[in-house]
C-alpha positions in Angstrom: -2.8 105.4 256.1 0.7 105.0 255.1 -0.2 104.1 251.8 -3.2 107.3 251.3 -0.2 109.8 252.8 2.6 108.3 249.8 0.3 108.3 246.9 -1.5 111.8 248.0 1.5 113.5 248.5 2.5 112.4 245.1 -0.8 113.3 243.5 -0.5 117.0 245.2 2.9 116.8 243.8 2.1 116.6 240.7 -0.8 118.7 240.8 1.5 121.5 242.1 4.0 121.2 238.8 1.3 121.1 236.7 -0.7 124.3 238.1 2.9 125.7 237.9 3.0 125.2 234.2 -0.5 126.4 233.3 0.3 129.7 235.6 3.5 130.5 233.3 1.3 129.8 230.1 -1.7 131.9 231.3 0.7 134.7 232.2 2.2 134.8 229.0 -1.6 135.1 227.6 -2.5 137.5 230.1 0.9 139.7 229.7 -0.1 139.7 226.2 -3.8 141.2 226.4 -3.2 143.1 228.8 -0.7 144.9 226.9 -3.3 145.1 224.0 -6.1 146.0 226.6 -4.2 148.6 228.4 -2.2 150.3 225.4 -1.7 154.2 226.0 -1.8 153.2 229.9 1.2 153.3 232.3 3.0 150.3 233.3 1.5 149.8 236.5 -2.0 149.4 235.1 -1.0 146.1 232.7 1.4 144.9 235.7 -2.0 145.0 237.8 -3.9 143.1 234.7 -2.0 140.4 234.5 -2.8 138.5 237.8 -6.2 139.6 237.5 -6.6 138.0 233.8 -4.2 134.7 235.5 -6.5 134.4 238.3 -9.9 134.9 236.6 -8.8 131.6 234.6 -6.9 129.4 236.7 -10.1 127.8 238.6 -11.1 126.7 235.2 -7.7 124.6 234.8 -8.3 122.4 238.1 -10.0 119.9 236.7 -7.4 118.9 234.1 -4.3 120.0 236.4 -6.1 117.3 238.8 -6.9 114.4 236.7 -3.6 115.0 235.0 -1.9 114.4 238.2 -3.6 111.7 239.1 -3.1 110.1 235.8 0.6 110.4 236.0 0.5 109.1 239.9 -1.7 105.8 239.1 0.0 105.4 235.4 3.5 105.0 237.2 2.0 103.3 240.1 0.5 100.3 237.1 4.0 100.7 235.1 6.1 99.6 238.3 4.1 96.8 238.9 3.0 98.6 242.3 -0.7 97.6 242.3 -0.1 93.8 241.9 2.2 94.0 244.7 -0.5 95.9 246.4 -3.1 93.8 245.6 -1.4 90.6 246.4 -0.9 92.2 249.9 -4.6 92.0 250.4 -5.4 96.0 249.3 -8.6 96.2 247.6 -9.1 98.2 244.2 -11.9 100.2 246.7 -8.6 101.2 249.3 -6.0 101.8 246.3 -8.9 104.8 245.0 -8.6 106.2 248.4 -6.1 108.9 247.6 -7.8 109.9 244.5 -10.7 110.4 246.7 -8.8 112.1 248.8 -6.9 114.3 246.1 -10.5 115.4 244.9 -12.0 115.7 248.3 -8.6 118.4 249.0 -9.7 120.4 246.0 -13.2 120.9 246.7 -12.1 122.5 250.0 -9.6 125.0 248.2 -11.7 125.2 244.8 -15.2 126.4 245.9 -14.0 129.1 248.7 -12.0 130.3 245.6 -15.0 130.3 243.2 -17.8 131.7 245.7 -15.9 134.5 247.3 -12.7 135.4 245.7 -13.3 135.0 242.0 -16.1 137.5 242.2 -13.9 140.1 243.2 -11.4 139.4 241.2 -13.9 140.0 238.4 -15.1 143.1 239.4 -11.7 144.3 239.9 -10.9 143.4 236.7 -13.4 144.8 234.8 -13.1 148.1 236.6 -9.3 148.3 236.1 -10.1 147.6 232.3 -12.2 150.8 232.2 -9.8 152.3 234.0 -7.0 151.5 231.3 -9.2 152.7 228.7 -9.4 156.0 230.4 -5.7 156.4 230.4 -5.3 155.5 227.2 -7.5 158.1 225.9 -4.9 160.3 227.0 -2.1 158.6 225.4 -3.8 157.2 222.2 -1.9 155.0 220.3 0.1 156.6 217.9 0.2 154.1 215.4 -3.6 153.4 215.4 -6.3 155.3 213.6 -9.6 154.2 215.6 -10.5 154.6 219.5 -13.5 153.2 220.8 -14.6 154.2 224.3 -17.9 152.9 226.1 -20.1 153.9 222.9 -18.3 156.7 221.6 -15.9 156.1 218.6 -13.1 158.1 217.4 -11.8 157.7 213.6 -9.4 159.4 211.9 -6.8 159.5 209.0 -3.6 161.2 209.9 -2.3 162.8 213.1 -0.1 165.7 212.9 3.2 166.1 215.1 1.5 168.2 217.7 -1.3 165.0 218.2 -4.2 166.7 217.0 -6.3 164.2 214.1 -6.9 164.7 210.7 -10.4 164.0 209.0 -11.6 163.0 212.2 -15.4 161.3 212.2 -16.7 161.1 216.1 -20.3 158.9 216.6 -21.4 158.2 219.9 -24.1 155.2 219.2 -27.5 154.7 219.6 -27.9 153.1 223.0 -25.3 155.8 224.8 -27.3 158.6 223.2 -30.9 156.8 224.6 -29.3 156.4 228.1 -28.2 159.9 227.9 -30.4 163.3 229.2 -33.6 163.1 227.8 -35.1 166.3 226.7 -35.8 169.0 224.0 -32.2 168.4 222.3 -32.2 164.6 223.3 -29.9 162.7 220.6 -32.2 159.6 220.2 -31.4 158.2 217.0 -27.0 158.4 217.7 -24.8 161.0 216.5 -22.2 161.5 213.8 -19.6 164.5 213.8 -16.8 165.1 211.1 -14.6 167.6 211.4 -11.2 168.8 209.5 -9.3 169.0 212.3 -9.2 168.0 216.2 -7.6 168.3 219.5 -9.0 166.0 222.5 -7.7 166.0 226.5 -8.3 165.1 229.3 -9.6 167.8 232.0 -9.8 166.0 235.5 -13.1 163.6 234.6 -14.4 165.4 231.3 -12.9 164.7 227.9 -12.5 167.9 225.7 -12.7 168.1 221.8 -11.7 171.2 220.0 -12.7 171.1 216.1 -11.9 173.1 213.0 -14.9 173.4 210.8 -17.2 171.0 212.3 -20.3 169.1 210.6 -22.6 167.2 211.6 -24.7 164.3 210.4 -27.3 163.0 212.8 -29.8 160.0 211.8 -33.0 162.3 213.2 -35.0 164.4 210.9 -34.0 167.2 209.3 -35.1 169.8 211.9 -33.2 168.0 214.7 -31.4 170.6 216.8 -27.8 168.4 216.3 -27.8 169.5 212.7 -25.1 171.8 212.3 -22.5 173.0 210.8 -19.4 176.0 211.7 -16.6 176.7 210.1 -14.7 178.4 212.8 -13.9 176.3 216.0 -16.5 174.1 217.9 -16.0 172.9 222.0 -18.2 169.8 222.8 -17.1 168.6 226.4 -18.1 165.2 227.6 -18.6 164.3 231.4 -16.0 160.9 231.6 -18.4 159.5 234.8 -21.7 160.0 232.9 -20.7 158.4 229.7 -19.2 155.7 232.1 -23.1 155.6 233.9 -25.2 155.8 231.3 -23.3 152.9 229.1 -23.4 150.6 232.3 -27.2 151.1 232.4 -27.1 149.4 229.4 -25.1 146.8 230.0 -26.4 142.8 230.4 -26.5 141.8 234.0 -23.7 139.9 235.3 -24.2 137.6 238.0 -20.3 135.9 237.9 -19.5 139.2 239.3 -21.9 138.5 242.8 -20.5 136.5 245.8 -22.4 133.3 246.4 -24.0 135.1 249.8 -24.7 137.5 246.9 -26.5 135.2 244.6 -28.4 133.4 247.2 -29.9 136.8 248.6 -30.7 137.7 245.3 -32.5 134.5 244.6 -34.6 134.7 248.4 -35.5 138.5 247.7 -36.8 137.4 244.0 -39.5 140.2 243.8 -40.1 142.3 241.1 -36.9 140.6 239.4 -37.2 139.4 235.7 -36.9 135.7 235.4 -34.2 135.5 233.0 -32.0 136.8 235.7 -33.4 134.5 238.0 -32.3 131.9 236.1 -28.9 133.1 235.1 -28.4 133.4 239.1 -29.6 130.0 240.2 -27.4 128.6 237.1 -24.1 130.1 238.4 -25.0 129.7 242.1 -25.0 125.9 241.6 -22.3 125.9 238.7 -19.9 127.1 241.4 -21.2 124.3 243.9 -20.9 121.6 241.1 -17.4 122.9 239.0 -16.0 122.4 243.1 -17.8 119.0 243.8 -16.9 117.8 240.1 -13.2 117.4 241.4 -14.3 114.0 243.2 -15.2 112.2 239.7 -12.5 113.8 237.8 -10.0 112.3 240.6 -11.7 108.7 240.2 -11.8 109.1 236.3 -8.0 109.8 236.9 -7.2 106.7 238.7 -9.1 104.5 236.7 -7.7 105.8 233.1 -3.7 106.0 235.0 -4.3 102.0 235.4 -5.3 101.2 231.8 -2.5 103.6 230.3 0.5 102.0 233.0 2.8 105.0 231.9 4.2 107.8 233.7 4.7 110.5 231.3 3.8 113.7 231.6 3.2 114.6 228.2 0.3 111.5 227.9 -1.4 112.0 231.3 -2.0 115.7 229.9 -3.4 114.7 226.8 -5.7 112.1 227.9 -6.7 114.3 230.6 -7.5 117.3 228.6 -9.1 114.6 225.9 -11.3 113.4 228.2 -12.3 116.5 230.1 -12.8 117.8 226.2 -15.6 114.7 225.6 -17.3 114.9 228.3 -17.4 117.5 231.1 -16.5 120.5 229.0 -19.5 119.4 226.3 -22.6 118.9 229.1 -21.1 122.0 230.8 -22.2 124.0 227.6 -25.0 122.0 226.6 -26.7 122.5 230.5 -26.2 126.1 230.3 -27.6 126.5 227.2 -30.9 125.0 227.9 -30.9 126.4 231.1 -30.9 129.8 229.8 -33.6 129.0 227.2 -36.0 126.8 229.9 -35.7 124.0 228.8 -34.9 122.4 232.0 -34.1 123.6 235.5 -30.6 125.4 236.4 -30.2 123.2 238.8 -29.6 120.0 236.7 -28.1 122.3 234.5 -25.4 122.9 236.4 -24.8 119.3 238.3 -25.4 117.5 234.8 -21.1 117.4 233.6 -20.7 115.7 237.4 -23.2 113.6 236.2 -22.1 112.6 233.1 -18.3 112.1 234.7 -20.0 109.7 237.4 -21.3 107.7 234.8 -18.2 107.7 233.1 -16.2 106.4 236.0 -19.2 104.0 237.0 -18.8 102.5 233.4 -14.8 102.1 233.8 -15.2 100.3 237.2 -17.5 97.6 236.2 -15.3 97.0 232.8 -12.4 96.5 235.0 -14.0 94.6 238.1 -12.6 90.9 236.9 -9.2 92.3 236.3 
């Protein structure tokens, strides 16, 4: 036990500089889109955005945070001649793996309570705080920009005068926003395309107000649609901010990385009436999050066994074969399993469990190479 408490401790060690490190890169990335995400917002919403966008991707780092760490712990143990000494003591190469094991049996317990319950809400969070954004910047559009794009309805323009109103100004709300709108007698089904001289838009409590100068319209309907028009005095068109929110999430793919394992599994019992696309895309990420927490036990042996061959301690090198590894193997099947999955080619569940599987054979094959040495 004394020797499992040193080398762990220094295997969480490391782990904890090296998650350190990829937190200070991902927040530089994350201040950086959400700057570009939440331009024309205030402050506080891009302050909010950036642990949401450094949280959303950090789960995806433990593997190589991990097996970089226990690269660095078993290269420095091989470089000081610590496993000879070990070994001639009568410790087995089965006991010296113990903190690895250990180290990978720690993250499972942090990684998949993270994955199943908090990463869902992080992502819904997100995603609602992005829309959010995009809200508030529709009332502070970005001055130096001549293009806004807002859940289907787009905004071009070639000059703005002093006062913020736009010049030349084309406005199209697409094809699926106008099908998911009212249906009716003057039902826009086939999208719709305003230009206009001149115009003014605000923000009234939830409904977004354009005022244009000598409006006219292009619609791709037939000539006798009731959206043919044209005024050359000064046309209102008001547009409900929560209905153009509704109507374009209608539309929108399902998204099952948004649902809490208890979530996914429920959906999965109560399968009636469901199409089985989704079903599949459920089951996939329902064991995806079992397999990305169980994966950490491979990628912690892997670790161990690639820190003896290197016998070096640096940082620098342990990262790079770490990532390169990870890169060839896990990252590759993880693709590859989701892919067929979602076409049915074979089940979601071996889908999901197949980079675990090809890491196990990985460590299996470096085991037996080095089982005379």
């Amino acid at each position: 036990m004394i020797l499992i408490r040193a080398y762990l401790g220094e295997i969480l060690r490391h782990l904890t500089l090296v998650l350190a490190g990829v937190v200070f890169l991902l927040a530089l990335g994350a201040a950086v889109k959400a700057s570009s995400t939440a331009q024309g917002a205030p402050i506080w919403v891009a302050l909010t955005l950036v642990p949401l966008f450094v949280g959303n991707a950090l789960p995806y780092f433990f593997p190589v945070g991990l097996m970089t760490a226990v690269v660095l712990t078993y290269g420095r143990m091989a470089a000081d001649r610590e496993e000879v000494a070990l070994r001639a003591a009568g410790c087995t190469p089965v006991r010296l793996l113990l903190p690895a094991l250990f180290a990978g049996l720690l993250l499972v317990m942090a990684s998949y309570p993270l994955t199943s319950r908090i990463m869902p809400d992080i992502y819904r969070e997100m995603r609602e705080l992005v829309v959010r954004s995009q809200i508030a910047a529709i009332e502070n559009t970005n001055p130096g920009s001549n293009e806004f794009h807002f859940q289907g309805l787009h905004l071009v323009w070639s000059d703005r005068d002093r006062d913020g109103s736009f010049r030349d100004v084309v406005v199209a709300i697409d094809r699926e926003t106008a099908i998911s709108g009212p249906q009716g007698d003057g039902a826009v089904q086939g999208g719709l395309r305003l230009r206009a001289d001149r115009a003014r838009m605000d923000v009234r409590d939830a409904e977004l107000v354009f005022r244009f100068e000598r409006l006219r319209t292009l619609s791709d309907e037939s000539a006798d649609s009731p959206w043919q028009a044209r005024n050359t005095e000064t046309t209102w068109l008001t547009i409900n901010l929560g209905s153009l929110l509704t109507a374009k999430g209608n539309q929108q793919r399902f998204r099952p990385k948004a649902l809490s394992s208890r979530e996914l599994k429920e959906y999965l019992v109560d399968s009636a009436g469901k199409r089985e696309e989704d079903l599949r895309k459920v089951e996939l990420v329902y064991w995806q999050r079992w397999a990305s927490a169980w994966g950490a036990v491979p990628v912690a042996l892997l670790g161990a066994l690639i820190g003896w061959r290197l016998r070096r301690g640096g940082f620098l090198t342990g990262f790079s074969v770490a990532l390169a590894v990870l890169l060839a193997v896990n990252y590759p099947l993880h693709f590859l399993g989701e892919g067929l999955a979602r076409g049915g080619d074979i089940s979601p569940l071996v889908a999901a469990w197949l980079p675990v599987l090809g890491l196990l054979v990985v460590v299996i094959g470096l085991g037996l190479r080095g089982r005379g040495t």
